[in-house]
Backbone bond lengths (Angstrom), bond angles and torsions (degrees), N, CA, C in turn:
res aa  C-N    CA-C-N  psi(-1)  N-CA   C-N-CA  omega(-1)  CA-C   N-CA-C  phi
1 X - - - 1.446 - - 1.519 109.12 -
2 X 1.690 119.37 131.17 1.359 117.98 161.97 0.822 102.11 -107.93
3 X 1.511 133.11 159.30 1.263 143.92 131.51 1.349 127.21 -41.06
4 X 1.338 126.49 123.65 0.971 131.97 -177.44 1.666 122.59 -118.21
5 X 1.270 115.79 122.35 1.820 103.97 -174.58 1.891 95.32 -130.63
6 X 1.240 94.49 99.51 2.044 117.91 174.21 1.660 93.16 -39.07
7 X 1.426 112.42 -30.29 1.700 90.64 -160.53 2.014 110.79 -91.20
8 X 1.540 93.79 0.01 1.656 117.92 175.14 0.981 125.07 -97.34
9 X 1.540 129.23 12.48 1.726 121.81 -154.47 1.673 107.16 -22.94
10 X 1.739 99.51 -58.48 1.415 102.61 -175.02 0.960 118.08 -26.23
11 X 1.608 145.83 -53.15 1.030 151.13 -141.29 1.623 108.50 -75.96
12 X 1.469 98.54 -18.99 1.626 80.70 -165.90 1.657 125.74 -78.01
13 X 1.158 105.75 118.94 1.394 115.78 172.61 1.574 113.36 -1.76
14 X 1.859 111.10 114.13 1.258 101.24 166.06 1.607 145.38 -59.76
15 X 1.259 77.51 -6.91 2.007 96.02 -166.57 1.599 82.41 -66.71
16 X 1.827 139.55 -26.40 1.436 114.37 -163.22 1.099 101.45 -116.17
17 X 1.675 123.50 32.79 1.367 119.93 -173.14 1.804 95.38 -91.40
18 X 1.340 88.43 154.89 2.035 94.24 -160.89 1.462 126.92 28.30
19 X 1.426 89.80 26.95 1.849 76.63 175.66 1.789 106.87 -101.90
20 X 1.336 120.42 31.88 1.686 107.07 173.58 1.598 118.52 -129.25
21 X 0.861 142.69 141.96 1.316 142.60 170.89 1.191 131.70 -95.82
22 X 1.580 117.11 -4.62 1.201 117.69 154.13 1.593 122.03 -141.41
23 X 1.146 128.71 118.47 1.636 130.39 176.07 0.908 118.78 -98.79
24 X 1.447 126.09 115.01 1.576 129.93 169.39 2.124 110.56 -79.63
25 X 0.904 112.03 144.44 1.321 115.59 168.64 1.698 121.18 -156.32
26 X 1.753 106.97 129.30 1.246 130.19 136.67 1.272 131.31 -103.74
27 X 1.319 113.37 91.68 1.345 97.37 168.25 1.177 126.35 -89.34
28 X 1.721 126.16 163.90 1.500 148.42 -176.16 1.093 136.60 -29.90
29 X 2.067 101.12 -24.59 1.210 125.78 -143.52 1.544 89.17 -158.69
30 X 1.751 118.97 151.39 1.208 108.07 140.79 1.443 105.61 -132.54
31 X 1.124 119.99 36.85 1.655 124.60 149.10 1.840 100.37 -45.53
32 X 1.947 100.43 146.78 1.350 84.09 -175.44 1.754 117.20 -100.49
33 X 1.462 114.06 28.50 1.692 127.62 157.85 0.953 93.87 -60.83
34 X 1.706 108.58 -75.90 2.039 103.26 -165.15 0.967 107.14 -72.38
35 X 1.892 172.36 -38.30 1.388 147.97 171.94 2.365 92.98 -50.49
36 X 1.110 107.42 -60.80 1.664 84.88 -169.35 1.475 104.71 -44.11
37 X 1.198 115.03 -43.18 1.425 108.02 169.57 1.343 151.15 2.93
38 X 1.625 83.21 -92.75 1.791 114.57 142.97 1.154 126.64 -71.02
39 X 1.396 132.64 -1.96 0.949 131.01 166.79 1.817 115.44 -93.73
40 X 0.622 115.73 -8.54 1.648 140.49 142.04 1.510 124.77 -71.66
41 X 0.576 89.80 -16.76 1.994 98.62 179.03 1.496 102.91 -105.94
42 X 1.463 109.54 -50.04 1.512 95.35 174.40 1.726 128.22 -68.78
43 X 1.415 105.10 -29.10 1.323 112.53 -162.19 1.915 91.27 -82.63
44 X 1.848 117.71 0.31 1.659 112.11 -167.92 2.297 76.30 -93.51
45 X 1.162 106.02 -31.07 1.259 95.67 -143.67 2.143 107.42 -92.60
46 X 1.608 104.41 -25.64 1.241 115.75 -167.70 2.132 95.41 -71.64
47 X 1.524 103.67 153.00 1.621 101.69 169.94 1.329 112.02 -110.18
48 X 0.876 114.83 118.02 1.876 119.18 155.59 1.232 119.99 27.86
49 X 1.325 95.56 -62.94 1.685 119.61 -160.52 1.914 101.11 -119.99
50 X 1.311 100.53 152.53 1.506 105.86 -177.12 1.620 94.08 -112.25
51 X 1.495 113.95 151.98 1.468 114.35 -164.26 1.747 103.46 -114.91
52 X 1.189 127.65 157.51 1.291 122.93 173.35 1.515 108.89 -51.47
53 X 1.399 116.29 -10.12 1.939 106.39 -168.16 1.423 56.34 -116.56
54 X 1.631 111.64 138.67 1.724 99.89 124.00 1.576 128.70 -100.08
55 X 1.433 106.13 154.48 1.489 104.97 171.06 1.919 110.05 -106.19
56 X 1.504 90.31 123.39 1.793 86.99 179.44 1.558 112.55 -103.69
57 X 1.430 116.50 173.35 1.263 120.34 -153.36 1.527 87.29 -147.33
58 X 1.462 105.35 148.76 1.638 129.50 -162.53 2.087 100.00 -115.69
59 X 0.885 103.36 85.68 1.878 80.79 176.57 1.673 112.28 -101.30
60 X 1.197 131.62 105.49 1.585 133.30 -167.20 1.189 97.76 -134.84
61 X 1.373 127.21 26.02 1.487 133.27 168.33 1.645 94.52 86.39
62 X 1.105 123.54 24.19 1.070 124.51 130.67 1.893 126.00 -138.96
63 X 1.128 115.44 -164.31 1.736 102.79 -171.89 1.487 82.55 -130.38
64 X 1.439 108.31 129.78 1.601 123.79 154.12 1.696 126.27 -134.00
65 X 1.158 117.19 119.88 1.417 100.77 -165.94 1.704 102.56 -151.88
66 X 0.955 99.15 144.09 1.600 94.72 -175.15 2.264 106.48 -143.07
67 X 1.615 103.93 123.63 1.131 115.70 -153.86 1.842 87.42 -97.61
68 X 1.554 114.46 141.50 1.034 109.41 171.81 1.279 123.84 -86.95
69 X 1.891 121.84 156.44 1.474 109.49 -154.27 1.615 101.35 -77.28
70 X 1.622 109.92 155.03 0.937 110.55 161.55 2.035 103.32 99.22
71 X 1.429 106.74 -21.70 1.531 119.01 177.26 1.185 112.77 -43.98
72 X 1.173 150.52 124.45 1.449 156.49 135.98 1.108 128.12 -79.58
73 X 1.512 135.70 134.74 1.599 136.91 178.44 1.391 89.65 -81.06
74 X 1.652 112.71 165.81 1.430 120.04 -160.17 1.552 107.77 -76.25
75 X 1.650 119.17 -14.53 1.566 131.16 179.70 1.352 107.40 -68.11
76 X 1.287 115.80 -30.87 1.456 120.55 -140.42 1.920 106.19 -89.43
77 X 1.221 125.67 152.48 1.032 119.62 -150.12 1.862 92.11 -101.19
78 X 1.549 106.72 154.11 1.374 127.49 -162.38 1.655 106.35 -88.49
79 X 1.233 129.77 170.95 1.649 127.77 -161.73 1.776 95.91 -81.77
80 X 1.727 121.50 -17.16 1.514 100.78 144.83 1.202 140.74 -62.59
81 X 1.693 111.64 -22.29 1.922 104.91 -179.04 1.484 90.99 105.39
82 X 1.454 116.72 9.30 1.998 116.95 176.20 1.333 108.24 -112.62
83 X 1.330 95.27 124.59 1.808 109.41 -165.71 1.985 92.31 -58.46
84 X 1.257 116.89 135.29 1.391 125.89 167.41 1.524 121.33 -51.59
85 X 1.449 126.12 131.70 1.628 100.51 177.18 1.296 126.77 -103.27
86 X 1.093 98.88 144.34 1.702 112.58 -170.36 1.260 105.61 -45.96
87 X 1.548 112.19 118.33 1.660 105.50 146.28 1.558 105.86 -109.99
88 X 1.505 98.37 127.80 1.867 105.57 158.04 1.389 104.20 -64.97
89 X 1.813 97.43 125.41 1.644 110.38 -170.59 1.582 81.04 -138.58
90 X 1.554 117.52 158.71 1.348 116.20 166.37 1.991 128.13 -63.57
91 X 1.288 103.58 146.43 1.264 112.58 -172.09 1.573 117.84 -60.47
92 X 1.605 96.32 149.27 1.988 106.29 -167.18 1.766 91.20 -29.96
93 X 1.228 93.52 160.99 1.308 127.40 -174.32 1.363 110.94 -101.52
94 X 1.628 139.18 145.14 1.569 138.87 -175.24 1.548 96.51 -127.29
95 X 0.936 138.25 157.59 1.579 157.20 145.55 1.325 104.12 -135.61
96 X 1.511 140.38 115.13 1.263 148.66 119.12 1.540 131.94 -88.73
97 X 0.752 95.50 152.01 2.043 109.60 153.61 0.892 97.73 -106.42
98 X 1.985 89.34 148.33 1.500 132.19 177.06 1.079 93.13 -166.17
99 X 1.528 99.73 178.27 1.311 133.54 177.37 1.567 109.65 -71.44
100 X 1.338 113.54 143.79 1.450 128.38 164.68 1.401 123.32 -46.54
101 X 1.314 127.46 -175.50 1.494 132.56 166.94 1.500 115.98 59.03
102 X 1.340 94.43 148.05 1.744 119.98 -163.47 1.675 114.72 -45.47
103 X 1.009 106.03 -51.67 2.008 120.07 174.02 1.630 87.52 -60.30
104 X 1.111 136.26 -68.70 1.197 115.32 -165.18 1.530 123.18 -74.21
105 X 0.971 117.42 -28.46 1.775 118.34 146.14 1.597 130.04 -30.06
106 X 1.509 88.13 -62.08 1.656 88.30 163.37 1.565 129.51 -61.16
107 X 1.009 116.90 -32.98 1.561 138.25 -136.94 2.286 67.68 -105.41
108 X 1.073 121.01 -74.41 2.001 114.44 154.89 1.317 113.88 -2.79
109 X 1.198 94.20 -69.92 1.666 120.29 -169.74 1.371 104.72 -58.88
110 X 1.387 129.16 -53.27 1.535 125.79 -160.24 1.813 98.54 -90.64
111 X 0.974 110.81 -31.39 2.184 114.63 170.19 1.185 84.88 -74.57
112 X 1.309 136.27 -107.64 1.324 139.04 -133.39 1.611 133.91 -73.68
113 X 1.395 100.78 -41.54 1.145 112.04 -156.39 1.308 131.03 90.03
114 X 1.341 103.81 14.22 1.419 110.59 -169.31 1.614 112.06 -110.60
115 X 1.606 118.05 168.47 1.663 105.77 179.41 1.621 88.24 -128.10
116 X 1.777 86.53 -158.83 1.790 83.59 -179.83 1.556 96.47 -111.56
117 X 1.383 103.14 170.89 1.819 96.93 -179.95 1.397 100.52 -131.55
118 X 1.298 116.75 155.43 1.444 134.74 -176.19 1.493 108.93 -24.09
119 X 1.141 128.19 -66.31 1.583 153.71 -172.42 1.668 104.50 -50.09
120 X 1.414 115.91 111.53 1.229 124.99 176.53 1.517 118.03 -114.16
121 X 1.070 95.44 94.81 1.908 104.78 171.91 1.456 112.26 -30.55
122 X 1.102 119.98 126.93 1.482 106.82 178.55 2.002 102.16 -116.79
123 X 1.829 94.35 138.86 1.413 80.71 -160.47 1.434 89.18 -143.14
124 X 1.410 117.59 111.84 1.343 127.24 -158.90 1.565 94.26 -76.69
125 X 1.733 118.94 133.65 1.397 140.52 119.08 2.031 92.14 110.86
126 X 1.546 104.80 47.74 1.161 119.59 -165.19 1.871 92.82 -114.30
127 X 0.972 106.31 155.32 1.438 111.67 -158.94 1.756 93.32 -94.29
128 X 0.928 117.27 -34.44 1.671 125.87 159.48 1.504 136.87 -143.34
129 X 1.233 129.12 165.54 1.652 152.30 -138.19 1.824 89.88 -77.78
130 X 1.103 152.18 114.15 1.172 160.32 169.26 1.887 101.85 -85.32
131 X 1.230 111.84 133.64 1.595 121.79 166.14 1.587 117.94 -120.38
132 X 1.724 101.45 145.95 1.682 84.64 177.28 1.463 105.70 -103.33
133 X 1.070 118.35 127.67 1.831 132.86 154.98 1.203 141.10 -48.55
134 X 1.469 142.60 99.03 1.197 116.07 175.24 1.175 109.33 -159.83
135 X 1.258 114.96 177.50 2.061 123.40 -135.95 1.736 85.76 -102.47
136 X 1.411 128.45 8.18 1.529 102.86 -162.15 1.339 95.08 -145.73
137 X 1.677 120.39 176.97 1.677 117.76 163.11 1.796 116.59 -84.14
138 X 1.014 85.85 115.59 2.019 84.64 169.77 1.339 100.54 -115.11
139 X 1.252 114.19 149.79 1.773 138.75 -179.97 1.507 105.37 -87.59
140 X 1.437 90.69 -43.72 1.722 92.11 -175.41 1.560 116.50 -77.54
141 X 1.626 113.84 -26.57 1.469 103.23 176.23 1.327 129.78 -113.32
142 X 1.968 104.60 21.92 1.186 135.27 145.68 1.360 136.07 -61.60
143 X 1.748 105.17 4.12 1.552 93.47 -168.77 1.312 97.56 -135.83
């Protein structure tokens, strides 16, 4: 477990800067201070490149993430001492919630990179329509 404080991105420990390939996020708020927020935290924490393991990341106003043993980033050298070779694979991956509707899509679009996808969470006795976001194509949260 780290500690996590949304209103610090900076803070977060360099040892986890680009080391994840996938970030999930709800944040607290969807005022758009706190999504730039997190949208700063993800873009300190996601890598370039996506790895045959991925490692995903939890941001809910706090940081939880757990790397499997033995995981290597694609730089990192193999149990011979031979640097691994790069494959260009598409960039870390985002899933958030937010709010519904077109202004906030964009306003998605310009933080994240993310859109909305077919699949609507349904979340009884909520004062408004929640969408999920994300930077890639899924089949499953296309329908």
């Amino acid at each position: 477990y780290i500690f996590y404080d949304y209103h610090r991105p900076q803070d977060i420990p360099k040892e986890l800067h680009h080391t994840y390939d996938y970030v999930v996020i709800d944040a607290p708020s969807v005022r758009d201070d706190v999504l730039a927020l997190y949208a700063r935290a993800a873009r300190l924490l996601l890598c370039d490149t996506q790895s045959a393991t991925p490692t995903c990341l939890n941001l809910f106003g706090w940081l939880g993430a757990c790397r499997p043993a033995g995981h290597k980033r694609n730089n990192e050298h193999n149990s011979e001492g031979a640097v691994a070779k790069k494959k260009k694979k598409k960039k870390g991956r985002i899933l958030i919630t937010s709010l519904a509707g077109k202004d906030h899509a964009k306003l998605m679009l310009n933080l994240f990179g993310v859109k909305p996808v077919t699949f609507l969470p349904t979340i009884p006795n909520l004062m408004y329509q929640y969408h999920i976001y994300v930077n890639y194509e899924s089949e499953r949260l296309s329908k």
